[in-house]
Phi, psi and omega in degrees: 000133181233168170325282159356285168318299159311305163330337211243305184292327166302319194220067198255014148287330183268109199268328186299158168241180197294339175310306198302329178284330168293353174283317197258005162231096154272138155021068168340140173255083189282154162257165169314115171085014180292139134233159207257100186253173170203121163272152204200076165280146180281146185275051124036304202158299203201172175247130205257161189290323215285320212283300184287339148334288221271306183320295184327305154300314139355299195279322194292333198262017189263333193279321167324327174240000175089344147020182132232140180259116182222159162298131175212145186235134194257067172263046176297327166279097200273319178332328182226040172291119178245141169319124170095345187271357149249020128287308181324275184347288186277011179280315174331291190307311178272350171291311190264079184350077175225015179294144177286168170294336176226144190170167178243168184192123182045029158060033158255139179286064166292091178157183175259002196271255235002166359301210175202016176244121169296275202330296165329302170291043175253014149325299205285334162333300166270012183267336185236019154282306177305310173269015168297304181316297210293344157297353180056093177203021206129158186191150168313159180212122196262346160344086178290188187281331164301292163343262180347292143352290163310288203296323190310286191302331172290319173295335181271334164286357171265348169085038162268167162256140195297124201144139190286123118195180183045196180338305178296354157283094180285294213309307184323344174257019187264132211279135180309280154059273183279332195303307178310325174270015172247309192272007105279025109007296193062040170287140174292154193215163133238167129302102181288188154217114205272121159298149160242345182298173201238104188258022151264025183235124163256171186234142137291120184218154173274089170277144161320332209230281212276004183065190178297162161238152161236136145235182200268154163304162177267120157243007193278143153307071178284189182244138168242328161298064158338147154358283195263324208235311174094043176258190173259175160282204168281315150354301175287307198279320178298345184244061102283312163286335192301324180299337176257329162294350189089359179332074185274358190217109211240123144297146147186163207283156203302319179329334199261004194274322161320313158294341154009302196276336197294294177336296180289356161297309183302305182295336186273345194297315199259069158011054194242138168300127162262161185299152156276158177273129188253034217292099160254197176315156166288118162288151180223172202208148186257117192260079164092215178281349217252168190227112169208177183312148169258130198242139197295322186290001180251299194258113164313312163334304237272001186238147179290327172293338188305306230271341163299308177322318166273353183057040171306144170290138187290317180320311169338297186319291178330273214295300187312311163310306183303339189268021180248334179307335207199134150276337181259021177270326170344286191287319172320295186305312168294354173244012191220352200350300176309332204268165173268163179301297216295339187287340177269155183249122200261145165245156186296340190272354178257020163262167184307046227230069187213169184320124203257134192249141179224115190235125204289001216221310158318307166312304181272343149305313176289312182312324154331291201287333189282333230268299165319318168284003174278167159290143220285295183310351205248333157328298178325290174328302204276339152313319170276010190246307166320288198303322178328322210247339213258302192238096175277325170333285151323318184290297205275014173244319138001294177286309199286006187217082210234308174268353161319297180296319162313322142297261182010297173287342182276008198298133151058003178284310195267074174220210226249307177249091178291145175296178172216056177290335168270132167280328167201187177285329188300347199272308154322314177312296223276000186250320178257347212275010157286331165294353180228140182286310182327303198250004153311293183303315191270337220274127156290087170334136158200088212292138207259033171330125164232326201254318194228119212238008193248115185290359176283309183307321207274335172297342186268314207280342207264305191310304192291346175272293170012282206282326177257312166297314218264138166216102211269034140284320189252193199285203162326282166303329160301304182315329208251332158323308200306302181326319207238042165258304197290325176304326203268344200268358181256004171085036176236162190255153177291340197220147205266324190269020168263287163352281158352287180257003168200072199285334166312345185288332190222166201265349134194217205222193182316275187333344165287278209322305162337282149347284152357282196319287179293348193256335180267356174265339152261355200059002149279133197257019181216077192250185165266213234275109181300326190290343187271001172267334173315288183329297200281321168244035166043152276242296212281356152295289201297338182270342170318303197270339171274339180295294163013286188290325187249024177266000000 
């Protein structure tokens, strides 16, 4: 019996050897520094922020060299496969404009690597699991989960470590023979991959992100085969592709830096170059005083849909990731304003490498900052675009006010320090929706009166300016003249250092009266610029809205 044989019995469909596959993934035909990336998600459910992170990179070093960026979905673990999440994937990915060049989609191919779904590939999986075997490098293993069990709990009263290798690897000594008489048998199996390391022995290795290392060597028997499906693990299945796709750059998150040796065993087995790593930081959060992992079963962040859900601008997200992604994107960016991200150039010795802080209060400022620099129209759009899938109510006062809502939004934008009141779309309504009579109307009032609060007063103040001031023809500076007429003619004072210095003299000042003004036509004692709101809802909405207050 030789190794061949086990191998032959294991795999007796796989006629090919690992060569035929270097016949059909040839070589990139790369220039000097071009790389090669992958986002390489499990489909899941959702695309986690840690996940689209890393894509981000992924992408910046491939656009950065002129590269390639390709998609690959790692759905070995089907137990926990959700219907629809590689669509989801790539729909995330084409909403912030980061798709990659190669991908599958609706089980059309795009590229030449493909398939670019690990389940589709498990052919090529056991053709070079097959020749592990024959190399004696794996072998089967009949261990059930009590087994395991057993040996786990025994290691641990022996203060060992846990884990199939050296004396706890039983299978490994089972003579080819036997192996060959359990598995026609039809005893259930996996497939191991026999380490030769030594793990009192270290190694140097160079991560990108984390600097020199020493690690102990891989001496564990892992399983690269399963059972149940005969698919591989991850262990496995990514460093076949990376080898065969060309990989030159692998992103994945610091968790993964302990598999390190195992991997790079693997790559050294099949005498194969491996890609370098970029292993980054955990993103985290600050809890009280406290620091922990940002978690999908705790922060609604943690999911790539929260931030569509809320109508963060996508560019927002982008920039926020970015300034964690880089310690120097900041100062790039205030010295680049103008420019796309892609346009900076990211390195790896500038992440973090130590916990990457990602904070939702960061988040709405830069979002704040993008949202203020649109054109009122490009607001509109993208508001109305939002509300389609979010806010219908809204969506159909949008289309019937379209250029209305476009002034609106343009209140206090074009100028030297535009506000920055919206925080995200979702944000808007709760901010504008006084500008529509529809939610105006409807709306349970609640007026934010603040110095002069006697309803008598505020009806004298609103009839005489109504009836003697208001002229929706003039300009600013006439409006605001008329404002500080009514102020001399109600005994309020006009002028704020008259006020000031002799406030007894007067029953308050402009600035009340204003007030007054704004709060019964928005109920808010705090809007933007009252005279463009005036202007924009004209004599007879605004005596509306005062009949309103005093019925």
């Amino acid at each position: 019996m030789t190794n061949k044989d086990l191998a032959n019995l294991i795999f007796p469909d796989i006629k090919q050897d690992i060569s035929y596959y270097d016949e059909i993934y040839k070589p990139r035909e790369l220039k000097e520094g071009q790389k090669v990336t992958r986002f390489a998600p499990s489909p899941t459910g959702f695309i986690h922020l840690g996940g689209f992170f890393q894509a981000i990179i992924d992408y910046m070093l491939a656009k950065n060299s002129d590269g390639i960026f390709y998609l690959r979905n790692e759905d070995t673990d089907q137990q926990r496969e959700v219907q629809n999440a590689s669509q989801l994937i790539i729909d995330t990915l084409r909403y912030y404009d980061i798709m990659p060049s190669e991908y599958e989609e609706n089980g059309k191919i795009i590229g030449n690597y493909g398939p670019y779904v690990q389940s589709e590939r498990k052919e090529i999986y056991h053709t070079f699991i097959k020749y592990l075997i024959e190399i004696g490098r794996a072998y089967p293993c009949f261990c059930t989960k009590e087994d395991l069990e057993q040996k786990r709990k025994q290691q641990e009263e022996r203060k060992f470590r846990t884990g199939y290798y050296g004396i706890w690897s039983h299978c490994r000594k089972l003579s080819l023979e036997e192996q060959i008489e359990r598995i026609k048998n039809g005893e259930e199996y996996v497939i191991r991959f026999k380490s030769l390391g030594n793990f009192e022995r270290k190694f140097k290795y160079d991560d990108l992100v984390k600097g020199r290392l020493e690690l102990p060597e891989n001496d564990e028997d892992f399983v690269i085969m399963k059972s149940d499906n005969k698919l591989p693990t991850y262990h496995f299945a990514h460093v076949i592709d990376d080898y065969l796709m060309k990989t030159t750059h692998v992103v994945r998150g610091e968790e993964w830096l302990s598999s390190l040796p195992k991997h790079l065993e693997l790559f050294k087995a099949f005498n194969f170059k491996a890609p370098k790593y970029v292993h980054t930081p955990l993103l985290v959060k600050k809890e009280g005083n406290s620091v922990r992992k940002i978690s999908k079963r705790k922060d609604p962040e943690a999911t790539m849909t929260y931030y569509k859900d809320k109508g963060y601008p996508k560019k927002a997200v982008i920039e926020a990731l970015m300034t964690i992604i880089n310690s120097n994107y900041e100062q790039w960016h205030t010295a680049n304003p103008e420019k796309n991200f892609t346009d900076f150039q990211y390195s790896p010795k500038k992440m973090s490498s130590s916990g990457a802080f990602f904070d939702l209060e960061k988040l709405d400022n830069i979002s704040r900052n993008v949202i203020s620099k649109m054109k009122a129209e490009e607001v509109y759009q993208e508001l109305y675009t939002w509300t389609k899938e979010y806010d219908l109510e809204f969506k159909e006062l949008l289309e019937k006010y379209k250029e209305y809502s476009t002034q609106v939004f343009n209140i206090e934008r074009e100028q030297k320090k535009p506000r920055k009141d919206y925080v995200n779309y979702s944000d808007i309504k709760n901010q504008v929706w006084y500008m529509y009579d529809e939610l105006f109307e409807k709306e349970n009032k609640k007026y934010d009166f603040q110095k002069i609060t006697d309803k008598e007063e505020i009806k004298k103040i609103c009839t005489i300016y109504m009836d003697k001031y208001f002229n929706e023809n003039d300009d600013k500076d006439t409006w605001f003249n008329k404002i500080k007429e009514l102020c001399d003619a109600l005994g309020y004072a006009s002028n704020m250092k008259e006020y000031k210095e002799n406030p007894d003299r007067f029953k308050g000042n402009v600035a009340d009266v204003s007030t007054v003004l704004r709060v019964v036509i928005t109920t808010r004692s705090m809007t933007p610029d009252l005279y463009e709101i005036m202007k924009l809802l004209g004599k007879e909405r605004i005596e509306k809205r005062i009949s309103l207050f005093e019925s």
